[in-house]
N, CA, C and O atoms as a GROMACS GRO file, in nm:
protein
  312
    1UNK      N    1   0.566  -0.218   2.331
    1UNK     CA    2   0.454  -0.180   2.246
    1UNK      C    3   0.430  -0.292   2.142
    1UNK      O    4   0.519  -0.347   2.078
    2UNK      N    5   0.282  -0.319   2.134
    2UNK     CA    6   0.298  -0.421   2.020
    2UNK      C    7   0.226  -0.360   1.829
    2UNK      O    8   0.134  -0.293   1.785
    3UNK      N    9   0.318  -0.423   1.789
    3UNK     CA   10   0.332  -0.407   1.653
    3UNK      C   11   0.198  -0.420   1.552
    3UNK      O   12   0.149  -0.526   1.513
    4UNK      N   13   0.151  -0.283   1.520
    4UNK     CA   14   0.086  -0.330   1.444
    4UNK      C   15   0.081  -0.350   1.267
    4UNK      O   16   0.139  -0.263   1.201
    5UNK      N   17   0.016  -0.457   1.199
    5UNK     CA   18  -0.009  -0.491   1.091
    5UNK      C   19  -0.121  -0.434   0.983
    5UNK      O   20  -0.233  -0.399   1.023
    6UNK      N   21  -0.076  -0.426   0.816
    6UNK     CA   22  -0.137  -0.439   0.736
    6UNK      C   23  -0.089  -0.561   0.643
    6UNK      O   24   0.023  -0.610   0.640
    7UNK      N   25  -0.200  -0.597   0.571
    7UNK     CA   26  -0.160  -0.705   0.434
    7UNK      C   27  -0.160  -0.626   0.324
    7UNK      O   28  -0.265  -0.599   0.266
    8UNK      N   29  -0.040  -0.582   0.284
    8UNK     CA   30   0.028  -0.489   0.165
    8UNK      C   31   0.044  -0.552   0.018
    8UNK      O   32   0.089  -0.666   0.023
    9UNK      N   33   0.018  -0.508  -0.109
    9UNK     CA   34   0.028  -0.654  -0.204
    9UNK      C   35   0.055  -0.505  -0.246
    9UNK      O   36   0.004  -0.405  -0.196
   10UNK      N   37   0.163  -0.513  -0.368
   10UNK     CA   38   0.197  -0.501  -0.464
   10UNK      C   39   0.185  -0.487  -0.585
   10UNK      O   40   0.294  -0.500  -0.640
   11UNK      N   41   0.062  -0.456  -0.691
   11UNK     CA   42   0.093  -0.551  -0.802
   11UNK      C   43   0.131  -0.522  -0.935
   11UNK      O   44   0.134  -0.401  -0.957
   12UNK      N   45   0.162  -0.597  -1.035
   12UNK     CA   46   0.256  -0.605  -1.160
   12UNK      C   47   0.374  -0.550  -1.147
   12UNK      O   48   0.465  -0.607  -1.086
   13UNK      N   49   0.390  -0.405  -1.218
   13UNK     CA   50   0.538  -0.344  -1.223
   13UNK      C   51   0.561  -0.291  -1.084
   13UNK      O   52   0.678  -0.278  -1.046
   14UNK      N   53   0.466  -0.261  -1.008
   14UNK     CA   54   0.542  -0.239  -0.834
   14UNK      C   55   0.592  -0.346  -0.797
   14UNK      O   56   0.685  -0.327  -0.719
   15UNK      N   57   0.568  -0.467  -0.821
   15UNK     CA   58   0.572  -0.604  -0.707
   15UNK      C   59   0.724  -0.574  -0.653
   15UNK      O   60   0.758  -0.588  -0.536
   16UNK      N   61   0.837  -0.514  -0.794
   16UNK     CA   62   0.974  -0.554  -0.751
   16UNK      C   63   0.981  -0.434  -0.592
   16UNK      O   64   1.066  -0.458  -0.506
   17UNK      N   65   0.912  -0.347  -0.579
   17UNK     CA   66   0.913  -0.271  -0.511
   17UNK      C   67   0.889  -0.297  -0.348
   17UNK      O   68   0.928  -0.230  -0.253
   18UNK      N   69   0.800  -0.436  -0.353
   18UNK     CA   70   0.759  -0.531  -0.240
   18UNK      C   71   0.852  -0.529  -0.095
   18UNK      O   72   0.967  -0.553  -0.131
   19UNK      N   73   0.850  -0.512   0.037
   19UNK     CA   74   0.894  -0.503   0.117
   19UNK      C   75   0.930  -0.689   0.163
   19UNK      O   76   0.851  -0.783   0.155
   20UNK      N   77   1.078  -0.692   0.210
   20UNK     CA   78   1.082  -0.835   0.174
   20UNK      C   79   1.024  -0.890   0.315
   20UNK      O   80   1.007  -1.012   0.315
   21UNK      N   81   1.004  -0.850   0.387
   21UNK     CA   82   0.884  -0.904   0.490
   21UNK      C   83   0.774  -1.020   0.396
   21UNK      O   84   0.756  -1.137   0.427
   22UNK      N   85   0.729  -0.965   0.306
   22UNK     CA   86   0.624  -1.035   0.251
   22UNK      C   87   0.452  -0.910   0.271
   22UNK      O   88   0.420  -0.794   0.294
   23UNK      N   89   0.423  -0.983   0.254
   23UNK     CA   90   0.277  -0.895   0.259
   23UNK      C   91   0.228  -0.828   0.419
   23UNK      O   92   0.142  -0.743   0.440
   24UNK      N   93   0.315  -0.898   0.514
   24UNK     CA   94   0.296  -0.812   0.639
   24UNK      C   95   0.327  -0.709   0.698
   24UNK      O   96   0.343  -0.729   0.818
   25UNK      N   97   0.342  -0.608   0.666
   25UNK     CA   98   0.387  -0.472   0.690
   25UNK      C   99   0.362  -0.420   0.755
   25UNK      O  100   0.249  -0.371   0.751
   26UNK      N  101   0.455  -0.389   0.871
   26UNK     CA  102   0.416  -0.315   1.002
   26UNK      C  103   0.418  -0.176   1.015
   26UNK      O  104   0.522  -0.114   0.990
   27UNK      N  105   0.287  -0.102   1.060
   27UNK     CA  106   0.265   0.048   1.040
   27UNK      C  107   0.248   0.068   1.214
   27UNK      O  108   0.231  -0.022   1.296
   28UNK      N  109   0.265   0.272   1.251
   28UNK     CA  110   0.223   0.281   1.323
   28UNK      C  111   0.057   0.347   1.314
   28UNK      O  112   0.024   0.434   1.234
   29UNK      N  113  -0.020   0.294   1.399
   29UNK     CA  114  -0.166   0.350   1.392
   29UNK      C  115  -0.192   0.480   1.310
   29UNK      O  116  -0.100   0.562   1.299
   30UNK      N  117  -0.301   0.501   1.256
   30UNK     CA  118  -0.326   0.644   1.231
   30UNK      C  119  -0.241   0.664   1.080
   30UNK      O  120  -0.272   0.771   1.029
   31UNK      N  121  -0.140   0.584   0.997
   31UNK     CA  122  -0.083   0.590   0.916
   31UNK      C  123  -0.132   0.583   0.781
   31UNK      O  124  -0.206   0.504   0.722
   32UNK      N  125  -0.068   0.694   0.747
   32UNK     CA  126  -0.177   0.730   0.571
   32UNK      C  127  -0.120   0.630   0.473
   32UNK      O  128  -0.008   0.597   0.512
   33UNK      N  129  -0.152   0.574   0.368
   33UNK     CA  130  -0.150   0.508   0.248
   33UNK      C  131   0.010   0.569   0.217
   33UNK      O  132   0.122   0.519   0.227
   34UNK      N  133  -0.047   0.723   0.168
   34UNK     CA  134   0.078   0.780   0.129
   34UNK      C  135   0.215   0.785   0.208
   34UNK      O  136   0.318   0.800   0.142
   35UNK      N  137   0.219   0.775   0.330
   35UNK     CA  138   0.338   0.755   0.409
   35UNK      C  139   0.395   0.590   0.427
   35UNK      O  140   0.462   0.541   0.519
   36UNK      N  141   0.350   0.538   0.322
   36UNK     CA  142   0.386   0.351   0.327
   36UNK      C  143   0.468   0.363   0.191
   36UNK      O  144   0.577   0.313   0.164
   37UNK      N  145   0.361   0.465   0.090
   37UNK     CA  146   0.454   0.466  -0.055
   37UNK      C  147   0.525   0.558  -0.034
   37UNK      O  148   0.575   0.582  -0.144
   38UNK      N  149   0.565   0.632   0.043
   38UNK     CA  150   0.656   0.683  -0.026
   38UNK      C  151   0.761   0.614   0.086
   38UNK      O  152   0.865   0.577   0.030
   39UNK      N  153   0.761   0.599   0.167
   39UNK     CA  154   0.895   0.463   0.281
   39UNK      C  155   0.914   0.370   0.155
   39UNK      O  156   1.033   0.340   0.169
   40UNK      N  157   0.874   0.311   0.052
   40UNK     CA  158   0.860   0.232  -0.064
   40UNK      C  159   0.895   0.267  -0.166
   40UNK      O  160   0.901   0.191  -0.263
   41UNK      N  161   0.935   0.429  -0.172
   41UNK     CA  162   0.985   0.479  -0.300
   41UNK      C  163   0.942   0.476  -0.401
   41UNK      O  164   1.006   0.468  -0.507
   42UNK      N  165   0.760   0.484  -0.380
   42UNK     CA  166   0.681   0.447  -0.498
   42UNK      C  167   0.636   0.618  -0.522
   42UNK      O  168   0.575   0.681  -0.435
   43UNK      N  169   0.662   0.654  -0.605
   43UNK     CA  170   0.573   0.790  -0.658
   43UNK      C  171   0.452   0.783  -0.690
   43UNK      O  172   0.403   0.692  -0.756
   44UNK      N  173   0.387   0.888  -0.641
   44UNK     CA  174   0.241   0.908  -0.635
   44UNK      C  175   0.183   0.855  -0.770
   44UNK      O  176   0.092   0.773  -0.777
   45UNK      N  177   0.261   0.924  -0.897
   45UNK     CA  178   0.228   0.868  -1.094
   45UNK      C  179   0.215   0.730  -1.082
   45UNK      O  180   0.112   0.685  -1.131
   46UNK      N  181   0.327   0.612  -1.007
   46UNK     CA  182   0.303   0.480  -0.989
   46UNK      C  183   0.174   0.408  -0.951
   46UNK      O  184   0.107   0.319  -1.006
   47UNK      N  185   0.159   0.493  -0.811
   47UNK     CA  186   0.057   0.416  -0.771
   47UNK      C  187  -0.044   0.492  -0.866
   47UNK      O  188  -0.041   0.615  -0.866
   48UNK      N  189  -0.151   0.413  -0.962
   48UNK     CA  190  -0.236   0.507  -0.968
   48UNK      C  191  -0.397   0.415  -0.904
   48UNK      O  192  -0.496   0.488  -0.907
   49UNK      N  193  -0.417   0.304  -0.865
   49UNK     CA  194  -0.544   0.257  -0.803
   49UNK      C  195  -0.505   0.270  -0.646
   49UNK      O  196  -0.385   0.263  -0.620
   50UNK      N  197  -0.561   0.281  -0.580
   50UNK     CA  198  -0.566   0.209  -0.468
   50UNK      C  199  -0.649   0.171  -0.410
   50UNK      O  200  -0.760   0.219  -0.435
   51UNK      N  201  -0.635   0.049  -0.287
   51UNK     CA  202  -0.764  -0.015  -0.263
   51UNK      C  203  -0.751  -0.022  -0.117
   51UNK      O  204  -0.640  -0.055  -0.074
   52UNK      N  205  -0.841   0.000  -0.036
   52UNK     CA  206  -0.836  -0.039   0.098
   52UNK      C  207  -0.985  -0.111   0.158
   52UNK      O  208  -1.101  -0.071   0.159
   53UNK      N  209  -0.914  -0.245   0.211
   53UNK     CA  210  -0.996  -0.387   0.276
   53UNK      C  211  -1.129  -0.370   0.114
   53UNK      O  212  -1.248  -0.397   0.130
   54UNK      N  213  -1.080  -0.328  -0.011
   54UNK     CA  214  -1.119  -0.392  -0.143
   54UNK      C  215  -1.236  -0.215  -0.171
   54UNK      O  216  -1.317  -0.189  -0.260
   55UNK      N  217  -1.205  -0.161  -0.091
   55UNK     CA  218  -1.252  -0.026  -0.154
   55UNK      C  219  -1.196   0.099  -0.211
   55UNK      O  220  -1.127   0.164  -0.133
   56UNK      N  221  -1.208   0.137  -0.307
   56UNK     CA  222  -1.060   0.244  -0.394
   56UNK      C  223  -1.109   0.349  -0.286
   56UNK      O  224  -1.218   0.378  -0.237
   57UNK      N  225  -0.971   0.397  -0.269
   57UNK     CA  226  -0.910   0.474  -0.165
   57UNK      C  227  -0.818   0.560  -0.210
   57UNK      O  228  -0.765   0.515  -0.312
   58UNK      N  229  -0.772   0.672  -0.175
   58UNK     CA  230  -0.702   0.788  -0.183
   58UNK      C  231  -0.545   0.760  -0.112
   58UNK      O  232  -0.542   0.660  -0.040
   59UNK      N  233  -0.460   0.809  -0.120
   59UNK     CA  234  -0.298   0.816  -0.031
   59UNK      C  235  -0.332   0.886   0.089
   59UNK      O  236  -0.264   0.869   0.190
   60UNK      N  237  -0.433   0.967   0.087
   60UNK     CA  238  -0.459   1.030   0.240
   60UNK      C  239  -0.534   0.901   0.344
   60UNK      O  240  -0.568   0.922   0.460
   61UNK      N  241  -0.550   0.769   0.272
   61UNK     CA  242  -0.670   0.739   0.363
   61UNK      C  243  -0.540   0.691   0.502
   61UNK      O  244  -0.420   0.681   0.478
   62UNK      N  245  -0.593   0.671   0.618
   62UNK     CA  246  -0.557   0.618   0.737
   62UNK      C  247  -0.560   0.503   0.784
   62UNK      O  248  -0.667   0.454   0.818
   63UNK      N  249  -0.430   0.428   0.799
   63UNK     CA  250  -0.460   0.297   0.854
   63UNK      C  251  -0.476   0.279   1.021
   63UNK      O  252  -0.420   0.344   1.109
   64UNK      N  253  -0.526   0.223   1.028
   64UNK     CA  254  -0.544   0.139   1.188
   64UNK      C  255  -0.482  -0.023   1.217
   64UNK      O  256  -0.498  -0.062   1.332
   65UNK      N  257  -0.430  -0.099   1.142
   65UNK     CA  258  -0.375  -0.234   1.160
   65UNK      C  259  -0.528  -0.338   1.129
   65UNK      O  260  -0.643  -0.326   1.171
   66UNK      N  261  -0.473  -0.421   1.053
   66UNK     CA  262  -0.558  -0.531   1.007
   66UNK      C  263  -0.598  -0.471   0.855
   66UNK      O  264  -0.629  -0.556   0.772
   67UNK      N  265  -0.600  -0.390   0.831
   67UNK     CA  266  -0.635  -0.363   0.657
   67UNK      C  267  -0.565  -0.432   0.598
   67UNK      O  268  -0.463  -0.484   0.645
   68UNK      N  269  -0.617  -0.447   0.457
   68UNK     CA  270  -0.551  -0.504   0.313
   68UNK      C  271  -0.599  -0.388   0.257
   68UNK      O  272  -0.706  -0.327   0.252
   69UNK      N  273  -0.418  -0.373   0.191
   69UNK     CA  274  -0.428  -0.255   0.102
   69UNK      C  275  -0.363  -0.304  -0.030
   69UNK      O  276  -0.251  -0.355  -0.022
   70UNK      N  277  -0.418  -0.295  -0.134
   70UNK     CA  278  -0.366  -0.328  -0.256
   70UNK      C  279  -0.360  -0.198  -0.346
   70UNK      O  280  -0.450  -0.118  -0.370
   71UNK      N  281  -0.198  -0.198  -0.399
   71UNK     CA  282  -0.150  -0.071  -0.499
   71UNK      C  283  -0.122  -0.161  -0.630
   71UNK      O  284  -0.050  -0.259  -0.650
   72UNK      N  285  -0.211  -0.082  -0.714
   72UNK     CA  286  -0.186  -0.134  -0.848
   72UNK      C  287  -0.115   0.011  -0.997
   72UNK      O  288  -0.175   0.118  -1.010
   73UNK      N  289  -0.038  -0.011  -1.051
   73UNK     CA  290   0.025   0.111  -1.137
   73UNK      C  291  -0.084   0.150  -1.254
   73UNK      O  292  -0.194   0.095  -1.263
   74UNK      N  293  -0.054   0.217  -1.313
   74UNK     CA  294  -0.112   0.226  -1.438
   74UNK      C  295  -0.108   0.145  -1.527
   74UNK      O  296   0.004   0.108  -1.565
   75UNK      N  297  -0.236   0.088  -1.593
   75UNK     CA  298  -0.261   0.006  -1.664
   75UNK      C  299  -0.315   0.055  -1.819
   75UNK      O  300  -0.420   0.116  -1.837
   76UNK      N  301  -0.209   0.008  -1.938
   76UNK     CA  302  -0.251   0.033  -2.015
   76UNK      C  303  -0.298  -0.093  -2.133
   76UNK      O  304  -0.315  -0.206  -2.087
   77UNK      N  305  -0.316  -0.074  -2.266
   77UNK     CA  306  -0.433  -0.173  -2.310
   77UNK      C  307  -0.549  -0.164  -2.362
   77UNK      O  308  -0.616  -0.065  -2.332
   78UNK      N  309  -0.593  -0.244  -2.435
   78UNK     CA  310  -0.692  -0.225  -2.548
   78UNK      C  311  -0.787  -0.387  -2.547
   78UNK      O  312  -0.877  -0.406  -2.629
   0.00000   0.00000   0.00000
């Protein structure tokens, strides 16, 4: 069977959380957002943006291989 891919980024206080693959992260088809964070041990409060191929997206959304998904935490600031 061949393997499929997303480009996974990390960013700020998740990064340490980063899979050491690097940004290529292999999912099986049909795979929700939320079943990547939590294999990642990221709690739902962590992630609070998410983005998929650069559109904010939910933990339910579904991957198919070739997305870029970017999780960013809560950001605070003035």
């Amino acid at each position: 069977m061949t393997k499929t891919y997303i480009e996974l980024r990390l960013f700020a206080t998740l990064s340490k959380k980063a899979p050491e693959s690097g940004t290529r992260y292999p999912i099986q088809p049909g795979t929700s957002v939320k079943t990547i964070l939590d294999r990642l041990e990221i709690a739902p409060e962590e992630a609070k943006l998410l983005f998929v191929n650069g559109v904010k997206s939910d933990p339910e959304t579904k991957l198919y291989g070739g997305e870029r998904v970017g999780v960013f935490p809560p950001v605070g600031g003035g």
